[in-house]
C-alpha positions as CSV (number, residue, x, y, z in Angstrom):
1,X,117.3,173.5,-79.0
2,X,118.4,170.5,-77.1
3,X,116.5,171.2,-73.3
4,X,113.7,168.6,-72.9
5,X,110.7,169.9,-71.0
6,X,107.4,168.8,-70.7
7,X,103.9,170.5,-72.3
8,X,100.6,169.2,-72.9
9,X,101.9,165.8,-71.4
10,X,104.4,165.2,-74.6
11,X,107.8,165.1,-74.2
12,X,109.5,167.6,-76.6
13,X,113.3,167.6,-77.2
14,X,113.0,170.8,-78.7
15,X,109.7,173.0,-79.8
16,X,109.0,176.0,-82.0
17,X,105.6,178.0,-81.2
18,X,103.9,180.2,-83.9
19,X,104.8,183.5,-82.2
20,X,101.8,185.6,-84.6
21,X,98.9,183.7,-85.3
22,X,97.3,182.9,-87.9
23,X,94.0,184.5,-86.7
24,X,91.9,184.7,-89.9
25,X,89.3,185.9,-87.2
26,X,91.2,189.4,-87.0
27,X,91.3,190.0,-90.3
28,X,87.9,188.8,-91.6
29,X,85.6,190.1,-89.2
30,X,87.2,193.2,-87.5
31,X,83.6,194.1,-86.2
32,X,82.4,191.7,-83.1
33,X,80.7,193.2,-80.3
34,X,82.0,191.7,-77.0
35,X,81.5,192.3,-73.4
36,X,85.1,192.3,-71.9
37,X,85.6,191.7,-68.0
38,X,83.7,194.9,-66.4
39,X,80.9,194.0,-68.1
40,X,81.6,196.5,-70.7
41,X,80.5,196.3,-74.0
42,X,82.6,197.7,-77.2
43,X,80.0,198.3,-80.1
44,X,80.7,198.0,-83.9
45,X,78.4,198.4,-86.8
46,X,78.8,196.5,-89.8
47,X,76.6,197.2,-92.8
48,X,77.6,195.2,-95.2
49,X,80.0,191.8,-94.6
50,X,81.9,189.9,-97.3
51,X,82.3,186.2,-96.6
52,X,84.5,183.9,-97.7
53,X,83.9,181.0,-99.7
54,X,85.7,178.3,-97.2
55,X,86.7,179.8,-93.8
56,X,86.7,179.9,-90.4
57,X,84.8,182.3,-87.3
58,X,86.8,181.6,-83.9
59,X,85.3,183.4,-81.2
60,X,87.2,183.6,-77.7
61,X,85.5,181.9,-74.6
62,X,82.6,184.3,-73.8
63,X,82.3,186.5,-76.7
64,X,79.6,187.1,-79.1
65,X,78.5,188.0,-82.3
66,X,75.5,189.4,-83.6
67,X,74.4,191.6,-86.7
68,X,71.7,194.0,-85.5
69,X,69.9,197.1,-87.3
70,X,72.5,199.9,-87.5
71,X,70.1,202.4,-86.2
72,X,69.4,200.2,-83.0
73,X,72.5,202.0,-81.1
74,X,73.0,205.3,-81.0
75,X,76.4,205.6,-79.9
76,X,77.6,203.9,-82.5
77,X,78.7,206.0,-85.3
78,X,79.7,205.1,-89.1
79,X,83.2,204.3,-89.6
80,X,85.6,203.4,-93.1
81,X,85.6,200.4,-95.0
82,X,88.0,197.8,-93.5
83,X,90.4,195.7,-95.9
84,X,90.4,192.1,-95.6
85,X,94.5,191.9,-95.5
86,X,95.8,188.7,-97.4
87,X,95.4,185.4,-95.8
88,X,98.2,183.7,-97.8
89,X,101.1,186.1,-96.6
90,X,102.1,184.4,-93.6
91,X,105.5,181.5,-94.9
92,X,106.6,178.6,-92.9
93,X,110.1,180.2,-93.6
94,X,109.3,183.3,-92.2
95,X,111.2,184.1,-88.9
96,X,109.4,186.4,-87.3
97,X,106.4,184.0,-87.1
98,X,107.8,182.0,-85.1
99,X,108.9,181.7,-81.4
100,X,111.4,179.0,-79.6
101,X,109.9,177.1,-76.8
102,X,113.9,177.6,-74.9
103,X,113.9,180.8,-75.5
104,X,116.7,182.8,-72.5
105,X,117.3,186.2,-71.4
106,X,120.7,186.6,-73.2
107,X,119.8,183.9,-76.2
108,X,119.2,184.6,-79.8
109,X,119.6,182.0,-83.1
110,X,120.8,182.8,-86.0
111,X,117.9,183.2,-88.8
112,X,118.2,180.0,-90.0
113,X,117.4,178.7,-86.8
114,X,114.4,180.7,-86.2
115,X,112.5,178.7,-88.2
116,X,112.0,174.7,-87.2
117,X,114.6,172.7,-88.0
118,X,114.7,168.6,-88.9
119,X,114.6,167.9,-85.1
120,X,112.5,170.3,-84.0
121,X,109.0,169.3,-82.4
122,X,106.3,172.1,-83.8
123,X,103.3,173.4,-82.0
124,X,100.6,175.2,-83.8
125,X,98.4,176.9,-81.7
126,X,95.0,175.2,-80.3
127,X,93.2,179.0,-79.2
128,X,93.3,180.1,-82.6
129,X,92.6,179.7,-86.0
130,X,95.8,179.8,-88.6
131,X,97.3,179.2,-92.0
132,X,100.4,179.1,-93.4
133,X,102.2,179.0,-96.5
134,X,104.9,176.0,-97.0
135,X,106.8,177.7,-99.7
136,X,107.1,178.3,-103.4
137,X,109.2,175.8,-104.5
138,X,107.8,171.7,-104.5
139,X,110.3,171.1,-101.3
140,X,109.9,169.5,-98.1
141,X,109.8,171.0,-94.8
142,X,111.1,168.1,-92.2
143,X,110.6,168.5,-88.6
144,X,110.6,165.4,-86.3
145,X,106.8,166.2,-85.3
146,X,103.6,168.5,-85.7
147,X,101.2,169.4,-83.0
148,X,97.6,171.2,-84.8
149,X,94.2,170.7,-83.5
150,X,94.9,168.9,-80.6
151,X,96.7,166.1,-82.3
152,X,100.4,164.8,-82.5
153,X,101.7,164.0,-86.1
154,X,105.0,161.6,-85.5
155,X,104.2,159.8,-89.2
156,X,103.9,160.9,-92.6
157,X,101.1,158.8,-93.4
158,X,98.7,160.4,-90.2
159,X,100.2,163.8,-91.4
160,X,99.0,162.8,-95.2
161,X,95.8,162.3,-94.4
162,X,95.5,165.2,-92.3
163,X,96.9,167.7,-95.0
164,X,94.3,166.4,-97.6
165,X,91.5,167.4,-95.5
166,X,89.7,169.9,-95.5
167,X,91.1,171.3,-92.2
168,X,94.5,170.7,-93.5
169,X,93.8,172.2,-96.7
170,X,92.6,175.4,-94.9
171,X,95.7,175.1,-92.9
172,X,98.0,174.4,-94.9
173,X,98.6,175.5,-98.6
174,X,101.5,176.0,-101.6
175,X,103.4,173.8,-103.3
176,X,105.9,172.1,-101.1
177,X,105.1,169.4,-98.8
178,X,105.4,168.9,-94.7
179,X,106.8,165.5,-93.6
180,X,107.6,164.4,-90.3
181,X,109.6,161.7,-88.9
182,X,113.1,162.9,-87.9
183,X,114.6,161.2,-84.7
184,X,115.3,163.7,-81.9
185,X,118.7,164.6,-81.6
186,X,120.5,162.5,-79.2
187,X,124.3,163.8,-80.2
188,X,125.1,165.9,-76.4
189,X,127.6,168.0,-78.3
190,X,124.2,169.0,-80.6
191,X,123.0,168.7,-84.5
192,X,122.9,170.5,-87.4
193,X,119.6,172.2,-87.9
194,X,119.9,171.6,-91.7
195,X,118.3,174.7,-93.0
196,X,120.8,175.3,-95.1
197,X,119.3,174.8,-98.4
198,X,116.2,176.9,-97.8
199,X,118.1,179.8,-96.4
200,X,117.5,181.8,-99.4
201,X,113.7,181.5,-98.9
202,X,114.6,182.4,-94.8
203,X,116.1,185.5,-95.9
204,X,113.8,186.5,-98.8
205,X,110.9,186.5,-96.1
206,X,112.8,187.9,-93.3
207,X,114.0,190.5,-95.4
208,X,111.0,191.5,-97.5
209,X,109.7,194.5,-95.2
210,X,113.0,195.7,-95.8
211,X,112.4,195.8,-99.7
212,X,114.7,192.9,-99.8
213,X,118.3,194.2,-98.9
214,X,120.1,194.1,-95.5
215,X,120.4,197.0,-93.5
216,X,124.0,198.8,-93.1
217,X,125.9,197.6,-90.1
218,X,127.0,200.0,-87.3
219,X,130.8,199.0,-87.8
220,X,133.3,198.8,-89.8
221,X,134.4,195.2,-91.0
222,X,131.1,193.8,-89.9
223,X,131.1,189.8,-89.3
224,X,128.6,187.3,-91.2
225,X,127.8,184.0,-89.1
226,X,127.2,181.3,-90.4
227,X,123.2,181.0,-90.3
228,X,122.9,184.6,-90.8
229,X,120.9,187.1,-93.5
230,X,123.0,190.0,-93.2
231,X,125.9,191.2,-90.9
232,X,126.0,191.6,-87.7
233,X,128.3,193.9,-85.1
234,X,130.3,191.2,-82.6
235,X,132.4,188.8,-82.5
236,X,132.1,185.0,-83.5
237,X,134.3,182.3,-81.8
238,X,135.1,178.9,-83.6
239,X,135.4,175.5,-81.6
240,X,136.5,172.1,-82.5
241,X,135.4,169.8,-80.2
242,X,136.2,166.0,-79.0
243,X,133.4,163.4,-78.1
244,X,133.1,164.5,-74.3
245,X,131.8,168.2,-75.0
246,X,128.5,168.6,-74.2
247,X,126.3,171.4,-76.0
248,X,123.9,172.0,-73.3
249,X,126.4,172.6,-70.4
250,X,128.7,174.7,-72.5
251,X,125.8,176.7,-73.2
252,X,124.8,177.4,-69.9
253,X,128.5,177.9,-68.5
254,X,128.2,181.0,-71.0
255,X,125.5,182.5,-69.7
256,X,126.1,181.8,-65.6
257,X,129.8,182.8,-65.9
258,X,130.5,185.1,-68.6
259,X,127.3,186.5,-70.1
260,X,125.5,187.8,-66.7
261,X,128.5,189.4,-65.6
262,X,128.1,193.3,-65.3
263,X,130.6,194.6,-68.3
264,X,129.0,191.9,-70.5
265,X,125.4,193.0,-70.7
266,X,124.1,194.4,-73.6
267,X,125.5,192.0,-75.6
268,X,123.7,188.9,-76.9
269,X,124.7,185.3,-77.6
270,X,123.5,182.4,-80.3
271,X,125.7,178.7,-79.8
272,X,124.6,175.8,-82.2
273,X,126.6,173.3,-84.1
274,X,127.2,174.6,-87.9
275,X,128.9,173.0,-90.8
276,X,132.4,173.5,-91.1
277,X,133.6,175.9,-93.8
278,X,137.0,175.4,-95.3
279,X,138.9,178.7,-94.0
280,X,137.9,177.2,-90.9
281,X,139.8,173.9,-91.7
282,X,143.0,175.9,-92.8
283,X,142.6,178.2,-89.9
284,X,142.7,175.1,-87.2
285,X,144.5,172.4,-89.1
286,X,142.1,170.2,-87.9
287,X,140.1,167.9,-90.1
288,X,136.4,168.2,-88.6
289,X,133.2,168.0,-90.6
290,X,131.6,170.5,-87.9
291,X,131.8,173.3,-85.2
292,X,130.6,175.0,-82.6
293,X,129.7,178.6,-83.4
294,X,129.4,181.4,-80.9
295,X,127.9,184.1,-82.0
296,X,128.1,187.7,-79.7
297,X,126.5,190.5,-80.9
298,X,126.4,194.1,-79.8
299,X,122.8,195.3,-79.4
300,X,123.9,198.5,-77.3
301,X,125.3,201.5,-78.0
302,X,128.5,200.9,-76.3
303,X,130.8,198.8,-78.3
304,X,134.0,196.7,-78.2
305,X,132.0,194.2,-74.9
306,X,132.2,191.7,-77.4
307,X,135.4,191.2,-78.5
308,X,136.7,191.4,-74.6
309,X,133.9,188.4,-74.1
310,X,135.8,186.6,-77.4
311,X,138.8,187.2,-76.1
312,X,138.0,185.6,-72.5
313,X,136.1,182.8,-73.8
314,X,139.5,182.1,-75.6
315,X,141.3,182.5,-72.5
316,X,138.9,180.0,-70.9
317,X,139.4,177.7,-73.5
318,X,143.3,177.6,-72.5
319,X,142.6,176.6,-69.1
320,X,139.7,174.4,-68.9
321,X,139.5,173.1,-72.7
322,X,140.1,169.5,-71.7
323,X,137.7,169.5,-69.1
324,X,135.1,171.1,-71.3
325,X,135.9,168.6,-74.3
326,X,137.2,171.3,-76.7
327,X,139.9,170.8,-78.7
328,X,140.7,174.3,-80.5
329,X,139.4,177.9,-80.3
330,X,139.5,180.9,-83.0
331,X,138.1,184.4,-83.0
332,X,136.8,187.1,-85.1
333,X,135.6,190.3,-84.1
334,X,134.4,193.4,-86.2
335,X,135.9,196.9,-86.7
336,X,135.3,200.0,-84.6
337,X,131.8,201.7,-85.4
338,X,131.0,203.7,-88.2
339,X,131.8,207.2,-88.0
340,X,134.4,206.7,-85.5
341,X,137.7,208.5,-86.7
342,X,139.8,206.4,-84.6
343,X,142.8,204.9,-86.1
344,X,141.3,201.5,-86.7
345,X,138.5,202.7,-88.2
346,X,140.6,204.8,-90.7
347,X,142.5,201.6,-91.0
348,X,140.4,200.6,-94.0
349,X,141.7,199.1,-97.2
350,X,141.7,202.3,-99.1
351,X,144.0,204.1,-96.5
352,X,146.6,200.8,-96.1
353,X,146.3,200.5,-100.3
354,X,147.5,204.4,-101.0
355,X,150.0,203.9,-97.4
356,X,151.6,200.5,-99.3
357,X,151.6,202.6,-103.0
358,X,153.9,205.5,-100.5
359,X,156.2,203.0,-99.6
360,X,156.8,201.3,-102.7
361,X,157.5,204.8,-104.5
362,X,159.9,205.4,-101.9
363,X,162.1,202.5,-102.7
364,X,161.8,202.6,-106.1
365,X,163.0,206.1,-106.0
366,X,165.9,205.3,-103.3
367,X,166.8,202.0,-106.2
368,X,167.1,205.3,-108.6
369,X,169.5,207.2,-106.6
370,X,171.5,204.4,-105.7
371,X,172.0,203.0,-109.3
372,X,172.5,206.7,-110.9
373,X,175.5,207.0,-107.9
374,X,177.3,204.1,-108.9
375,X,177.1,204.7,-112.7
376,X,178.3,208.5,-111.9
377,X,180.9,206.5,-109.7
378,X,182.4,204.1,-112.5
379,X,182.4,207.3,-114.9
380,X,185.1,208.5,-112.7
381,X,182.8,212.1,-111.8
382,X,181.9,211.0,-108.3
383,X,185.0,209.8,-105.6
384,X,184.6,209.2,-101.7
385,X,186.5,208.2,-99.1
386,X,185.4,205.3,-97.0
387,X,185.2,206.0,-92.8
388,X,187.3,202.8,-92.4
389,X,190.1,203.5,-94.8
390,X,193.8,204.2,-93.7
391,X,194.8,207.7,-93.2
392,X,197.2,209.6,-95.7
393,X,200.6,207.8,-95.8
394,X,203.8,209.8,-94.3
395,X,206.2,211.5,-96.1
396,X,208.3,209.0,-97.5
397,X,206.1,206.3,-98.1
398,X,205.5,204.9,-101.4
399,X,203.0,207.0,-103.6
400,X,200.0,205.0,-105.1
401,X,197.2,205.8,-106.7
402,X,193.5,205.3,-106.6
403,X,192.4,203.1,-109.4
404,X,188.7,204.9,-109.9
405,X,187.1,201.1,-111.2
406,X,188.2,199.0,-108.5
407,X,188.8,201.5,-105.6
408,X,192.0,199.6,-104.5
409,X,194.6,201.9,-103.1
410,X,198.3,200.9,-104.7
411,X,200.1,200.5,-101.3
412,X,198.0,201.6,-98.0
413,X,197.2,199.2,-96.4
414,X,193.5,198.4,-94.6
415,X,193.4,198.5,-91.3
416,X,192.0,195.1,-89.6
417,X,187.8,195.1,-89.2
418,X,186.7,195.9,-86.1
419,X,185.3,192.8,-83.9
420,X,181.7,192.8,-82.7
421,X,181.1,192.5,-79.0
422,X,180.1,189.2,-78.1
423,X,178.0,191.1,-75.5
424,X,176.5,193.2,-77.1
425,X,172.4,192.3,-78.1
426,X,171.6,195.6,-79.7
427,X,170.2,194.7,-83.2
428,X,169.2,197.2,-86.3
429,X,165.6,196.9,-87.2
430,X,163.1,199.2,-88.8
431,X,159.3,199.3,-88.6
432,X,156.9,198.7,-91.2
433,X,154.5,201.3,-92.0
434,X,152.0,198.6,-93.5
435,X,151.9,196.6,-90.0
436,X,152.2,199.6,-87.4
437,X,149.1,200.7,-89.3
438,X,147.3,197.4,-88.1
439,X,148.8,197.3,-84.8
């Protein structure tokens, strides 16, 4: 969101296009006869047409629109009643209406950042007619500016007088305002988009065709970016960053150097400045208000491209961090895919919970055994001879005895403990179930 580019002689830091229309024209009159470039005509009887109150007719450059007899063409026949579908459904927090003017093969945003943020520049289109909803709630939508009807709205007071008209009205409609204003962002290492309190709404509408809930993810230990509705298959790299890192290049060295490399496609890549969560902090050490989030998420059906992509991004970091104005990397990536009976993806919490209850009977059984030898032991009823003790005196010698509390022999004596070789590095160890289950 931070290339500048030129359109309609305005320069835009950043710019969100309506990606759907709001044609009211498709939806209100379905029925236009039209000749189309061969001269062709497409017929459609109408014989009876509801109106609305207050609305709008476009007509594209060339078309027409007439309301003859119905029994003046034969070759049109009767059809069904057409539905006027709702006018009011299309949300300014919708994602899907909307498209990003820097849009990249390889790119995606997060949901958040689908829809306009505080410095984004917004074009509505100038070919057709639309209207859109600005939310339920009485909150404002900022964006820096708004393009509608030919005209540029950089202050709140033009973009007042605009909404209270009755073009804006038409436009525009709900509860919650539209202000403009916001400086472009001039930080190179990029800004917040600042969505974050109307995510809820994002996600509501994103999510509604769905019946509201998220689809199940592919994989097992599925990640969440920050920014995101639901979860997502990938990886998602961290970066703290000092003053010389520069959003923009960083963005592209992704996609000339790693991303359009052959054993990287299929995957798909979102990088934006996000606030800084507080695992994040204790992750890193380092005290940072925000970050730079990398999001890489699978979209093929081969999987795993994204956490070799983490991992080398990482690795890049090592080398070139200083030059590249990053301070500190971290990594996620999510589990093998679902219905995989690989180890890993048996390596869930129910298998390591019942593996960790096995190991802890174990010892308390082996704690058992131990303390009902030593009790048998004291009682005099269980007697053994050490490896290391002295062999049976000679004839001759003085007798002793064993005293069966203390295990002290009256008058052997113990040979001298053997010395460890200073050479020696072997070492006793054991492995632990728990962590070769991870491994």
């Amino acid at each position: 969101m931070n290339n500048g580019f030129l359109q309609s002689g305005h320069p835009f830091r950043s710019i969100h296009h309506l990606s759907k229309y709001f044609s009211i024209v498709q939806g209100l009159f379905p029925y236009v006869n039209r000749s189309d470039e061969r001269g062709s005509s497409s017929c459609s009887n109408v014989t009876e047409k509801l109106l609305p109150l207050d609305g709008e007719f476009v007509l594209a450059s060339g078309a027409r629109f007439s309301a003859p007899d119905a029994s003046s063409d034969p070759d049109c026949s009767a059809g069904a009643p057409a539905l006027f579908l709702d006018p009011d459904r299309f949300s300014w927090h919708d994602p899907s209406v909307w498209r990003s003017g820097h849009a990249a093969r390889g790119l995606f945003s997060v949901d958040a950042e689908r829809v306009p943020c505080r410095h984004d520049d917004v074009v509505f289109p100038s070919d057709a007619s639309f209207r859109v909803g600005l939310g339920l709630g009485a909150r404002t939508v900022r964006v820096r500016s708004v393009w509608a009807l030919g005209q540029t709205f950089t202050r709140d007071e033009d973009l007042a007088a605009f909404l209270a008209s009755r073009a804006g009205r038409l436009r525009f409609h709900g509860p919650g305002a539209l202000s403009v204003g916001s400086e472009a962002c001039a930080d190179p290492s990029g800004c917040i988009c600042g969505n974050a309190e109307v995510q809820p709404w994002i996600c509501e509408a994103l999510l509604q065709p769905l019946g509201g809930h998220c689809p199940p993810a592919a994989c097992h230990d599925a990640l969440r970016p920050e920014g995101q509705c639901c979860d997502l298959c990938g990886a998602i790299v961290l970066l703290t960053h000092g003053p010389a890192f520069d959003l923009d290049r960083y963005r592209a060295r992704l996609l000339d150097s790693f991303l359009a490399l052959p054993q990287y496609q299929g995957l798909q890549m979102a990088v934006s400045k996000v606030p800084r969560t507080p695992q994040s902090r204790e992750a890193t050490g380092v005290e940072a208000d925000t970050e730079i989030q990398v999001v890489l998420a699978e979209t093929g059906t081969e999987t795993g491209g994204a956490g070799r992509l983490a991992r080398a991004l990482l690795a890049d970091v090592a080398e070139h961090g200083e030059a590249l104005g990053v301070l500190s990397a971290t990594a996620r990536e999510s589990g093998a895919p679902v219905g995989d009976g690989s180890a890993a993806a048996q390596g869930g919490p129910a298998p390591r919970a019942a593996l960790a209850g096995g190991v802890v009977a174990a010892l308390l059984l082996l704690l058992a055994l131990l303390a009902g030898a030593l009790l048998l032991r004291r009682a005099g009823r269980l007697r053994w001879r050490r490896r290391d003790e002295a062999a049976p005196a000679p004839a001759g010698a003085p007798l002793g005895f064993d005293n069966p509390v203390f295990d002290v022999a009256g008058s052997a004596e113990q040979p001298p403990a053997p010395q460890a070789d200073a050479r020696s590095t072997s070492r006793s160890y054991f492995v632990n179930p728990l962590f070769e289950a991870e491994a």
